[in-house]
Each structure stands twice: as structure tokens, then as C-alpha cells.
C-alpha positions in Angstrom: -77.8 43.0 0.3 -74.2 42.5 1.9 -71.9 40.3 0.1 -70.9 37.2 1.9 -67.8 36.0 3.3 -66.9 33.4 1.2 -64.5 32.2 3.1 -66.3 31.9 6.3 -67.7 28.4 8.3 -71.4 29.2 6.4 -69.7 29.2 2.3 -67.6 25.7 3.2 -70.3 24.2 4.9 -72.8 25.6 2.3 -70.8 23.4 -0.3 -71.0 20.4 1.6 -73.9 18.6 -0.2 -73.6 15.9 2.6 -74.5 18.0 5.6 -76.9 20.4 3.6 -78.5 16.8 2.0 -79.2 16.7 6.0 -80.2 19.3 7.3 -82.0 21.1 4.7 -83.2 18.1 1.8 -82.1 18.4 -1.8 -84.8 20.4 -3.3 -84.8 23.0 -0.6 -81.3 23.6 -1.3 -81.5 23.6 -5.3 -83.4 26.7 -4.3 -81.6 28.1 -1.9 -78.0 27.4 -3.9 -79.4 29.4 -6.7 -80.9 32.3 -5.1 -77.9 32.5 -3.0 -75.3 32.6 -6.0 -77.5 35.0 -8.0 -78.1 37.3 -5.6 -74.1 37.5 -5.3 -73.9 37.7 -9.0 -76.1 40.3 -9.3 -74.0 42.8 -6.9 -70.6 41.8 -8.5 -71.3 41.7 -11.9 -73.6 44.9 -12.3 -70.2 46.3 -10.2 -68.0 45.1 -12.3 -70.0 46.0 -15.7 -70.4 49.8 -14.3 -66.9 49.9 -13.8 -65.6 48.7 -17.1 -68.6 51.3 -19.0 -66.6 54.6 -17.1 -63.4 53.1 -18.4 -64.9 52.4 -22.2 -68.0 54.8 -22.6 -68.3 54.3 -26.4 -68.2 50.8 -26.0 -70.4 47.6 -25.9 -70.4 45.5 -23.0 -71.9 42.1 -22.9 -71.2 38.3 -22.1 -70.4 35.9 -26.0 -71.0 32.8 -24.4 -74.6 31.6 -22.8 -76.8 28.8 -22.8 -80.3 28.0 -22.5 -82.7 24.9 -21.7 -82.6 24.4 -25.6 -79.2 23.0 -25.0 -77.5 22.2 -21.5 -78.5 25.5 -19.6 -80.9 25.7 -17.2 -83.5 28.7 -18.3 -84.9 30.2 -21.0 -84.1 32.6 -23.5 -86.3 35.4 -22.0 -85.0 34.4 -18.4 -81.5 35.2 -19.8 -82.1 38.5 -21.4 -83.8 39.9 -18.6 -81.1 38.8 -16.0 -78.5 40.5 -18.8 -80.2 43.3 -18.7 -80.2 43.3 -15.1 -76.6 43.7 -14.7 -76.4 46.5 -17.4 -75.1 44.7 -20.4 -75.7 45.7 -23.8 -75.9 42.3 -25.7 -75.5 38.4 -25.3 -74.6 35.9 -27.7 -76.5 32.6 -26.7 -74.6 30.0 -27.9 -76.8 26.5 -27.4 -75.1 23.7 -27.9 -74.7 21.4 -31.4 -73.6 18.0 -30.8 -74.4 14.6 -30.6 -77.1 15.4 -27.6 -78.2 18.9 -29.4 -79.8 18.3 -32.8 -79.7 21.4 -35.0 -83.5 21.2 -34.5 -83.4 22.2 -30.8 -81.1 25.2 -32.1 -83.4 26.6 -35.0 -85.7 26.9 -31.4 -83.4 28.9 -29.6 -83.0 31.1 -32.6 -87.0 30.8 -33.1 -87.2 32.4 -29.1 -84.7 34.9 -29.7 -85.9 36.2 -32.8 -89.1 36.7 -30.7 -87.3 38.8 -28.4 -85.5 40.8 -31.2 -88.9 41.8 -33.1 -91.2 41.9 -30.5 -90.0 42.6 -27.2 -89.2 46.6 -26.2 -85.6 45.7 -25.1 -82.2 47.7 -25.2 -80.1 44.4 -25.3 -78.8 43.5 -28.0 -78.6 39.8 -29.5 -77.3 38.0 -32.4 -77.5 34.2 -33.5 -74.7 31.8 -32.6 -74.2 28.4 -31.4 -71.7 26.2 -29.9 -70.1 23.2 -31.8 -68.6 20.0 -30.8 -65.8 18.7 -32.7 -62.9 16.1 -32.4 -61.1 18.5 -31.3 -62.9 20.5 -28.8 -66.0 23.5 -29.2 -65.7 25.7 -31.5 -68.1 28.9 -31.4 -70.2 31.2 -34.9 -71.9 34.0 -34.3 -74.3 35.2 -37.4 -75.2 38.8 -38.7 -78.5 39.8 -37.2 -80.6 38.8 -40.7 -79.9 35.0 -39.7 -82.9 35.3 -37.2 -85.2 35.4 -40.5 -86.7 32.1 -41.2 -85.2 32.2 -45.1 -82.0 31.8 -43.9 -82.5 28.1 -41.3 -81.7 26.6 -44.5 -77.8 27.6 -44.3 -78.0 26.6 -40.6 -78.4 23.1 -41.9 -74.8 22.9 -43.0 -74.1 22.6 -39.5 -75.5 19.1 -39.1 -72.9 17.0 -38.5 -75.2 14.2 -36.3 -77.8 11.9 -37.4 -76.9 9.5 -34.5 -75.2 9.2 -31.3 -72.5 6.8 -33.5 -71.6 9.6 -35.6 -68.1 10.4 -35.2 -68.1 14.4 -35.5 -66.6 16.9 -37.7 -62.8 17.8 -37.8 -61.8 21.9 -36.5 -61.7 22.3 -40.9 -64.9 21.0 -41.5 -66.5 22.9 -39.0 -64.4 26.5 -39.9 -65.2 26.1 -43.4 -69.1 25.3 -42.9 -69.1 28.5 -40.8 -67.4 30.6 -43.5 -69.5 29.2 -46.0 -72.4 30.6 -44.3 -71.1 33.5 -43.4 -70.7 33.4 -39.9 -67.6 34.3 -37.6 -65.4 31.9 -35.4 -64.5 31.8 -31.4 -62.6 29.6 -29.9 -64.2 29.2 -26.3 -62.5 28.3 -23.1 -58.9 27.2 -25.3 -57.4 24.1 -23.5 -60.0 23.7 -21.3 -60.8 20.1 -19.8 -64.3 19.2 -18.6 -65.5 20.2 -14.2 -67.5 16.8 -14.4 -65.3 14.5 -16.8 -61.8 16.5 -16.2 -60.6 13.8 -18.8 -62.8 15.3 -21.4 -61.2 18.1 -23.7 -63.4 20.8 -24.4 -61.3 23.5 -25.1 -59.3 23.1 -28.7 -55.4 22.8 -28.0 -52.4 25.6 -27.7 -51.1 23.8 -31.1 -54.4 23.8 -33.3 -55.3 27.5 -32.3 -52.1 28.4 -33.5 -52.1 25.7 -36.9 -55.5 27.8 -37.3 -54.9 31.6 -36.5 -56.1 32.6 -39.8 -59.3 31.2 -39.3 -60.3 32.0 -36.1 -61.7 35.7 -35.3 -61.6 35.6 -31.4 -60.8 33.8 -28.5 -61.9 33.4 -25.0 -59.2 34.9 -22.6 -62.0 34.7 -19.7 -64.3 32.3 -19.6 -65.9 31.5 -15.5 -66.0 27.9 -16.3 -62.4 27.4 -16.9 -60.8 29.5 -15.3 -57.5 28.2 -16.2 -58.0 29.6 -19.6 -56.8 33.0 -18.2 -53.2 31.8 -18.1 -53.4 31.3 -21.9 -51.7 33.7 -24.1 -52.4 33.9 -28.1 -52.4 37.2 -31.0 -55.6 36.8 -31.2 -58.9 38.9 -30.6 -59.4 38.4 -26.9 -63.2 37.9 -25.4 -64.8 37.3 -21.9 -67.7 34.8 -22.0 -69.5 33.0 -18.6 -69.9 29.7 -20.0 -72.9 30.2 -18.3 -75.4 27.4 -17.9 -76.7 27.1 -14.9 -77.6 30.4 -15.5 -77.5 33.1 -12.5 -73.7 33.7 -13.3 -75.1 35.4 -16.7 -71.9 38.0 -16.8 -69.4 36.4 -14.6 -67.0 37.5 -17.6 -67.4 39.8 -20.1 -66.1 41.9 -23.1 -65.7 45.7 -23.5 -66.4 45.7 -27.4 -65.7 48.9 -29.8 -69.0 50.2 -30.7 -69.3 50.6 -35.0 -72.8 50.6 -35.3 -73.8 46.7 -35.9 -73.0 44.4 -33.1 -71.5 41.8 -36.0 -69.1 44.3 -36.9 -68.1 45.6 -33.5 -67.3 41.9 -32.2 -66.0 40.9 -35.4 -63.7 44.1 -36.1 -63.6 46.4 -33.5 -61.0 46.5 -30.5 -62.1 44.5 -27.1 -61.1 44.1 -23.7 -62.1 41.0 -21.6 -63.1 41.5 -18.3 -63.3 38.8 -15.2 -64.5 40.4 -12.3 -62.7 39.7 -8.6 -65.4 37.3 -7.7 -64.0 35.1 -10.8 -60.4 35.6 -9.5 -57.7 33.2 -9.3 -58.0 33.5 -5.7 -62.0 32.1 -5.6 -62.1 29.9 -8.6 -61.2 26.8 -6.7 -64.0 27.9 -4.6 -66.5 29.4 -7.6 -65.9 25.9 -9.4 -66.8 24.2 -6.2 -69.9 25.8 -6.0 -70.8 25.2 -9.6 -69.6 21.9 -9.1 -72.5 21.2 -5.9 -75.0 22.9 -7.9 -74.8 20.4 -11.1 -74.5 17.5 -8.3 -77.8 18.6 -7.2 -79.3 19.2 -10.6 -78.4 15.4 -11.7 -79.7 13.8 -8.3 -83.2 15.8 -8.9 -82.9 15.2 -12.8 -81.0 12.0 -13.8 -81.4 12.7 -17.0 -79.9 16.4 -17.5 -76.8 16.0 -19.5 -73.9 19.0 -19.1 -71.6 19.1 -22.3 
């Protein structure tokens, strides 16, 4: 398939949800949006991921930030793996949401359908168990040695309740970091800065001066993250990762890490070197474009669904 022009007449007219709406009604063009933007993603990112793999042979390449339907994404676990392993990476972290609309409940599922993958399924990609947090403050991420997918050890997930009820005010960054370390689990700080696509007066990402009040704590950060990509223009001494964001799910990729390769994927992301890739698609020069595009395709996904709920 040739890559399209994304500049051309078709790409801006394609975003206009107005004249598509028109000419081609709202479901017919949830369906064509998404077969259209995956079919893209497929080329670049499988590209992109063979290029970075020359440059770092020995290393592990893979995308440390997805979601599923068991949070605010859009597919399933399965449907996530196979489209990761259709662009050549080695693992993903999915990393459903915890908040005041994701119960720990609906995580222990995710886990449940991953862990099914992990013992049953004859796959090369490798996964680990992790979740996303809200806080006060903004999301934090922990990602969990491999043994967490055993049922004996859901009882140390429950530390991370922090909701019993939409009223709940949340946890603070500390209470969060030292429920995680209790646990022993590992901590990235996703899209740093960030403000919301939908609710740009949301903050999302945790802030330039609490990442740096908390460097100790804090084992890696997003430097690329396809959501926000303003978070590229942040700078911090701290271990530097590429994750999608990804939740409506065919941009499973759109950033990624180059990770040192020591045997357990725990210990390679949580010790070894990394590079963080974005590749061109992702670029400064088509993000106000990419984040349009997203930005059409959520529309959409609320007009057909009311009810779905991106955090």
C-alpha cells in the first residue's frame, strides 16, 4: 500500500467530520477512519521498528504505554498483542487505567487476559503487568516483575485502591510512589506536563517541578509519547522511554523504546540503557495534523457511544 499524502485536499477533508458526516454517515466512517490510520501505521511503524533493530541488534524494542477496553482503549488484549507483533516489537506494557472510572477490579481483568496470553498463547512478545494511575497531580505509571500475573499476588495489587467512589479525592504523587515500592513494582512518569486533547485544561502529565522534587523515586520517563507530543520538548536526567499512549488502538507503536536486552524484560527496562524513538509520522511537523486525526476519531467514538469516557 502507498503511503498517503497527508497533506493533500483527501487528508484535510478526511478530518472534516462535517462534510464526511455528509457524505459518508458516521458509522461508515468510524470504519473507514480506522482502517485508514492503521493501515498507515502499520507501514511507518514496522519501518521505523526495523530501522531502530539494525541500529540496536541486542536490544528490545517495544511500546511501555497501551490501553485496552478494560480501561479507555478501544480493543482487547489479544487484539493488541497481535497488532504489536505485527510491527515487529518484542514486548508491550499495557497499562489500563486506575482511577475514579477504572476500579482495580477491571484491572485484575486485564492482568487475568494477559496472563492468558503469557501461559497459553505460542507468542514471541513479551509482556509484563502495569497499570496507569491517576493522582492529584497527574498519571503516574508501575510496571511489575513477570510473577505478578500469578493469582497469589492480586492481593498486593489491592494497595493500589485509592477509589471507593466518584467523591474520593485521589492519592497524592507520595502515596502513590510508596504503594508501588511497597509492592515491588517500578515507576514512569508518562507524557510529563502534558495537558488533556479533549479537556486541554486537564493536567495529565505531572509537572517540570514535581518530577524533579521526585527524581529519586521515579525509574523512567516518557520522552515520546504520540499523544502529547509536546512532551518531546522536555528535558530531565532521567531514564528516557517512548510509549503511544495508545487507545484507540491502531497507533499500537507510534513511539517506542530501544531497551538493553539482560535477560528479564523487568530488569532490561528497569536497568538497562534505552533510547526512545518517534518515528517521522509522529514528527513535529504532523502532530498538529496526527492529533487532529485522533481528535475526529474520539468525536466519532462519543457520538456513536455517549457513554465512552477517554481519561
Amino acid at each position: 500500500m502507498k503511503i498517503p499524502n497527508l497533506k493533500n485536499n483527501f487528508s484535510q477533508s478526511f478530518l472534516d467530520t462535517t462534510l464526511i458526516e455528509q457524505r459518508l454517515g458516521i458509522k461508515t466512517f468510524s470504519s473507514v477512519a480506522r482502517w485508514y490510520l492503521e493501515e498507515i501505521c502499520d507501514i511507518i511503524i514496522k519501518k521505523a521498528v526495523d530501522k531502530a533493530r539494525e541500529k540496536h541488534p541486542d536490544f528490545l524494542i517495544g511500546d511501555s504505554h497501551v490501553h485496552t477496553y478494560h480501561s479507555d482503549g478501544r480493543k482487547s488484549v489479544k487484539y493488541c498483542v497481535n497488532v504489536a507483533e505485527k510491527r515487529g516489537l518484542d514486548f508491550i506494557l499495557i497499562t489500563d487505567h486506575l482511577g475514579p472510572f477504572y476500579p482495580i477490579e477491571q484491572l485484575i481483568k486485564s492482568i487475568t487476559d494477559q496472563r492468558i496470553i503469557v501461559e497459553n498463547d505460542n507468542k514471541k512478545i513479551k509482556l509484563l503487568p502495569a497499570v496507569e494511575i491517576s493522582s492529584i497531580k497527574g498519571h503516574v505509571q508501575a510496571f511489575f516483575p513477570q510473577e505478578y500475573y500469578s493469582e497469589q499476588y492480586f492481593s498486593k495489587l489491592e494497595k493500589l485502591r485509592y477509589w471507593e467512589s466518584l467523591d474520593t479525592k485521589g492519592p497524592s504523587l507520595k502515596e502513590i510512589f510508596k504503594s508501588i515500592n511497597d509492592i515491588g513494582g517500578k515507576i514512569i512518569i508518562p507524557h510529563p506536563d502534558a495537558m488533556g486533547i479533549l479537556k486541554p485544561k486537564k493536567r495529565y502529565g505531572v509537572c517540570p517541578e514535581l518530577i524533579k522534587e521526585y527524581k529519586d523515586s521515579i525509574n523512567a520517563i516518557e520522552q515520546y509519547n504520540s499523544m502529547n507530543p509536546d512532551s518531546m520538548n522536555l528535558e530531565y536526567d532521567i531514564t528516557k522511554l517512548g510509549g503511544s499512549d495508545s487507545h484507540l488502538n491502531f497507533d499500537i507503536g507510534s513511539c517506542f523504546s530501544a531497551v538493553e536486552n539482560k535477560g528479564d524484560l523487568f530488569d532490561s527496562i528497569s536497568y538497562g540503557k534505552t533510547y526512545a524513538y518517534a518515528p517521522v509520522f509522529f514528527s513535529k511537523h504532523n502532530k498538529k495534523l496526527l492529533n487532529k486525526a485522533i481528535w475526529t476519531y474520539m468525536t466519532i467514538s462519543k457520538k456513536l457511544n455517549p457513554n465512552v469516557y477517554f481519561d
